[in-house]
Residue, then its C-alpha position, 0 to 999 in steps of 0.5 A: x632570722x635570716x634575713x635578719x642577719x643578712x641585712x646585718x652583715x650587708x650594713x658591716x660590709x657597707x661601712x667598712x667599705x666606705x671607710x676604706x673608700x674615705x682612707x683611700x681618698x684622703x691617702x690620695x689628697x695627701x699623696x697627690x693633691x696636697x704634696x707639697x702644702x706637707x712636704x713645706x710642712x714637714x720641712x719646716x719642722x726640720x729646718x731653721x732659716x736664719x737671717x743676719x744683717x750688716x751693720x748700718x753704713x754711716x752718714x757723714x759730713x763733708x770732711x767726713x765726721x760722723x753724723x749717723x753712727x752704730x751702737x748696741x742696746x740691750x733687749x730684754x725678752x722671755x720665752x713664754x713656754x719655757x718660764x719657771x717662775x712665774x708668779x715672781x714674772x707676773x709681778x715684776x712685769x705688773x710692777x715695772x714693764x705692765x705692756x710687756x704683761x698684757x703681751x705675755x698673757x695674750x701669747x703665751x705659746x709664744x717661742x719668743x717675746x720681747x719685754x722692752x727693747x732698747x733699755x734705758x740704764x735704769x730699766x736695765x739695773x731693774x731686770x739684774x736686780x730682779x734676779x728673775x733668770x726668764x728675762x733674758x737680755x740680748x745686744x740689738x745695733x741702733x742708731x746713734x746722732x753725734x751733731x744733733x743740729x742736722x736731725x731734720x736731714x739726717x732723719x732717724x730710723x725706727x727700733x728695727x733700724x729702718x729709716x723713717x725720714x730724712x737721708x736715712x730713709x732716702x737712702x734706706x736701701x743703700x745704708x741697710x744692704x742686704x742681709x745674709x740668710x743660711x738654713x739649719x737642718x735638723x737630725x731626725x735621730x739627735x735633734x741636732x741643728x747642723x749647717x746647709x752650706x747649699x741654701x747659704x746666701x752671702x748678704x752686701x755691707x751698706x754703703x756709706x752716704x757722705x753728704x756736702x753738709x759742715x757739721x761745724x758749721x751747721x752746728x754754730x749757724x743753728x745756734x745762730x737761728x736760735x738766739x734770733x727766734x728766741x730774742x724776737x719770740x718768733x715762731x720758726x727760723x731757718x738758713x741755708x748756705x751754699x756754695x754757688x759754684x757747684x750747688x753744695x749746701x752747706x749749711x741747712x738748719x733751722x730752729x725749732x730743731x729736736x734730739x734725733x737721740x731722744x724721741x719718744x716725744x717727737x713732734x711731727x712737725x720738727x722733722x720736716x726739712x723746712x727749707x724745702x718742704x715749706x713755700x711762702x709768700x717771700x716779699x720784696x725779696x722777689x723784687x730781684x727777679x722782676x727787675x732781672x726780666x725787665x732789664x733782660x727784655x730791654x723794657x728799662x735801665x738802671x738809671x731811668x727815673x720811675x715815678x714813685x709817687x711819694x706816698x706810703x699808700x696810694x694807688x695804681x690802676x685802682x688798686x690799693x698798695x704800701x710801701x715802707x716809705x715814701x718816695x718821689x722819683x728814683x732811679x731804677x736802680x734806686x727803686x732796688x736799692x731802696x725797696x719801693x713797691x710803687x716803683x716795681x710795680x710801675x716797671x712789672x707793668x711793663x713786662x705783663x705776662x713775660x714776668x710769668x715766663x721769667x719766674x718758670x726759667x728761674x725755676x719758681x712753681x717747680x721742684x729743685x733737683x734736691x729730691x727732697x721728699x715732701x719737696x714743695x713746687x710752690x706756686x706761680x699762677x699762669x697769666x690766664x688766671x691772673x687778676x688785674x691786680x696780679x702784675x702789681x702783686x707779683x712783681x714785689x712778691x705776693x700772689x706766688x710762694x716759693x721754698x728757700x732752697x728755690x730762692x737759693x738757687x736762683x741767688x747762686x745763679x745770680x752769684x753765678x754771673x747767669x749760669x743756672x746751678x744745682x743744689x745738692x746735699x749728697x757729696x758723689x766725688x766720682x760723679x760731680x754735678x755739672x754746672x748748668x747753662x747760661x740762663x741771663x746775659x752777662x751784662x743783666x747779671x752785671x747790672x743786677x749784681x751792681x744793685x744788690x751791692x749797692x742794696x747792702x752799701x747804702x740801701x735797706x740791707x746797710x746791716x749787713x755790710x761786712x768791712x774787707x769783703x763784698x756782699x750782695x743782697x735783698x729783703x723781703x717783708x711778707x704779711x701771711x695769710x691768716x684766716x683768708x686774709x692777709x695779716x699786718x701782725x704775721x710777717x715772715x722776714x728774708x734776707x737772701x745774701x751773697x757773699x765774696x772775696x777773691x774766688x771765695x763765694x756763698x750764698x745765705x739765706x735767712x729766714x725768721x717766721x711771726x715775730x708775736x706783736x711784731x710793730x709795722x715798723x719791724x721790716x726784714x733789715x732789722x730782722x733776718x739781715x743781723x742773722x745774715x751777718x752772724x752766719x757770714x762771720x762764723x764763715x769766714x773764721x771757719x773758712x779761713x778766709x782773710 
């Protein structure tokens, strides 16, 4: 019996020891080891951090007319541990809102849930009629389009106003600023909030992004591509105006184009800025940089006679090629003027792998300094991978691809009399883009510029001559590749245009994409010239220049 007891008692002093051993250490974790993880803890049940942030800079044209603006939107939300009524909730949510719904039965602990942000005026109408005093509405910012025409490069920014592409997102940090955040403090005793200054951080405003774009302009030059694209059923257009002085774009559009106000069903393609994030096989265009490396090298003149060969389709070194019409002998500047492949081909020849070397200074196979995201370099093979058949291909714009805003630039350095320019689209008064170095002789300009006069006067691009004013300029046919081949029924058609009076100057460029069951015949001076035309006459009512 005694044993008995003792045994008894030994196991009672054995577990209330090792209860005492267990609190202690769990005191010691607590204490010591796990200070901090119950010290934020407990912080957090008494204080509130709350952040505000600035309303978003504007983005604006050149003369400073909005193109990205600030407006309020009601939300709708809930408080799912404080709803009253909730099988009226249930059903109006099944009825009207069955997302917000599912969302509500999967957090009902939640502190806060959104039902729809950013109402519509008729989802708005529901919830007052509702009369449903759970669904609260709060005032959210959010961004607001007024020129539709420039969605491809202003962007949009998402429902938390976040840029998702275009300027808005290139330049998120700088429009967004940073936010200003502050704690509240709870009273243990009244459960009152009151104000820290202590933890208090003063946010900065955004600042404004002003670009060199005329929303006049480019509004009038979109609807200039979209009467073409939709006379000629074509794919896709495009145009790009610049002024060659200083590299400023002024116009960038093109068509298909979307509502940045309306996106629920954007499609993806519609935001890409396609005159820089999409190359092509440009065509006889091209014809302009073969002739400026020649004539650079001393390897030919302008009134040297060139063997054309007098046929539509014929051969050169084996190789099969076409032009759009035959011709006997022309001179070299006539070869131009008139766009004869056989010519060119005959001159590139000549040039060999120098060609190679021209295109790179021009900036060919490389990104501009637009720094555009999703910019494409385009593609100039090096001579070590050239075929025979290269040169010939080259010189008249094929086996190389290259965006409109690279042709651009090297038309404004043309324009330019030799001095290379920059395009940009961000107007910085305080910091001016200098005008670059002397890239050609002035004498080569000279030469080049007397053909591409004389390409508009009496050559294939005779369309866009405009009476009182000069106008320099190039085609440029290009069968696509479709399929791994090369395609007679889907062309892209260039015109790539200078024009000017007294100290006025812009560079256009007109683009229009597979005009469907286009004939043989259709060729770039009855497509992208007439565009050309429209858009050099909404320049010179619009700039006053008489």
């Amino acid at each position: 019996m005694n044993s008995s007891y003792k045994f008894r008692s030994g196991l009672v002093f054995f577990f209330f020891s090792s209860l005492y051993v267990i609190i202690a250490c769990n005191l010691y974790l607590i204490q010591i080891k796990q200070r901090d993880f119950f010290s934020s803890l407990a912080q957090q049940q008494y204080t509130l951090t709350l952040t505000t942030h600035p309303p978003r800079a504007l983005i604006t044209d050149r003369n400073g007319a909005p193109l990205a603006i600030n407006k309020e939107s009601l939300s709708a939300f809930i408080e799912p541990k404080k709803i009253e009524q909730v099988a009226p909730l249930e059903r109006f949510l099944k009825k009207h809102f069955p997302g917000a719904l599912e969302r509500w039965y999967a957090h009902r602990d939640a502190a806060f849930l959104f039902i729809k942000r950013k109402l519509t005026p008729e989802q708005q109408e529901l919830i007052e009629q509702s009369e449903l005093t759970d669904i609260k509405l709060m005032k959210e910012p959010h961004r607001w389009y007024p020129i539709q025409a420039s969605g491809h490069v202003v962007g949009i920014t998402d429902i938390d106003n976040v840029g998702l592409f275009g300027i808005e997102a290139l330049y998120n940090d700088q429009l967004a600023g940073t936010p200003s955040t502050f704690t509240l403090q709870k009273d243990a005793r009244s459960g009152a909030f009151y104000f820290d200054k202590k933890t208090a951080k003063a946010g900065t405003e955004g600042s404004p992004v002003q670009l060199t774009i005329d929303s006049t302009l480019q509004f009038l030059v979109q609807e200039d591509v979209k009467d073409a694209v939709e006379h000629f059923q074509a794919k896709e257009g495009a145009v790009l105006v610049i002024n060659p002085k200083n590299g400023e774009i002024i116009v960038m559009t093109q068509y298909p184009s979307f509502d940045p106000n309306n996106t629920h069903t954007l499609e993806q393609e519609l935001t890409k800025n396609k005159a820089a994030t999409e190359s092509y096989e440009l065509g006889s265009v091209m014809k302009v940089f073969t002739a400026l490396a020649a004539l650079e090298e001393g390897l030919v003149t302008p009134d040297e006679i060139i063997d054309c060969q007098n046929v539509k389709t014929g051969y050169i070194d084996g190789f099969k090629i076409s032009t759009w019409k035959a011709h006997d002998k022309l001179s070299f500047s006539q070869v131009i003027e008139l766009s004869n492949n056989f010519g060119i081909a005959h001159v590139a020849k000549r040039l060999g792998p120098q060609l190679y070397d021209h295109y790179q200074r021009l900036g060919f196979g490389k990104k501009t300094a637009l720094n555009w995201p999703g910019e494409q370099t385009g593609f100039v093979n090096p001579p070590h991978k050239w075929s025979r058949q290269s040169i010939i291909s080259l010189s008249f714009g094929y086996e190389l691809s290259a965006t409109l805003v690279q042709l651009a630039q090297a038309f404004c350095m043309i324009a330019n009399n030799g001095v290379s320019v920059t395009p940009h689209i961000i107007l910085d008064a305080h910091n001016p883009h200098e005008i670059g170095q002397l890239m050609y002789k002035p004498e080569t300009i000279e030469t080049v510029r007397s053909m591409l006069e004389r390409t508009v006067s009496q050559g294939t691009a005779h369309r866009g001559a405009i009476k009182g004013y000069t106008v320099l300029g190039k085609t440029g046919t290009a069968n696509m590749v479709i399929d791994g081949q090369y395609s007679t029924k889907h062309n892209t058609y260039t015109f790539a245009g200078i024009i000017e009076k007294g100290n006025y100057q812009r560079v256009i460029v007109t683009f229009i994409k597979e005009v469907p069951n286009a004939k043989s015949t259709l060729y770039a001076s009855a497509v992208a010239v007439p565009l050309f035309e429209k858009v050099a006459e909404h320049l010179i009512l619009h700039d006053h220049i008489v």
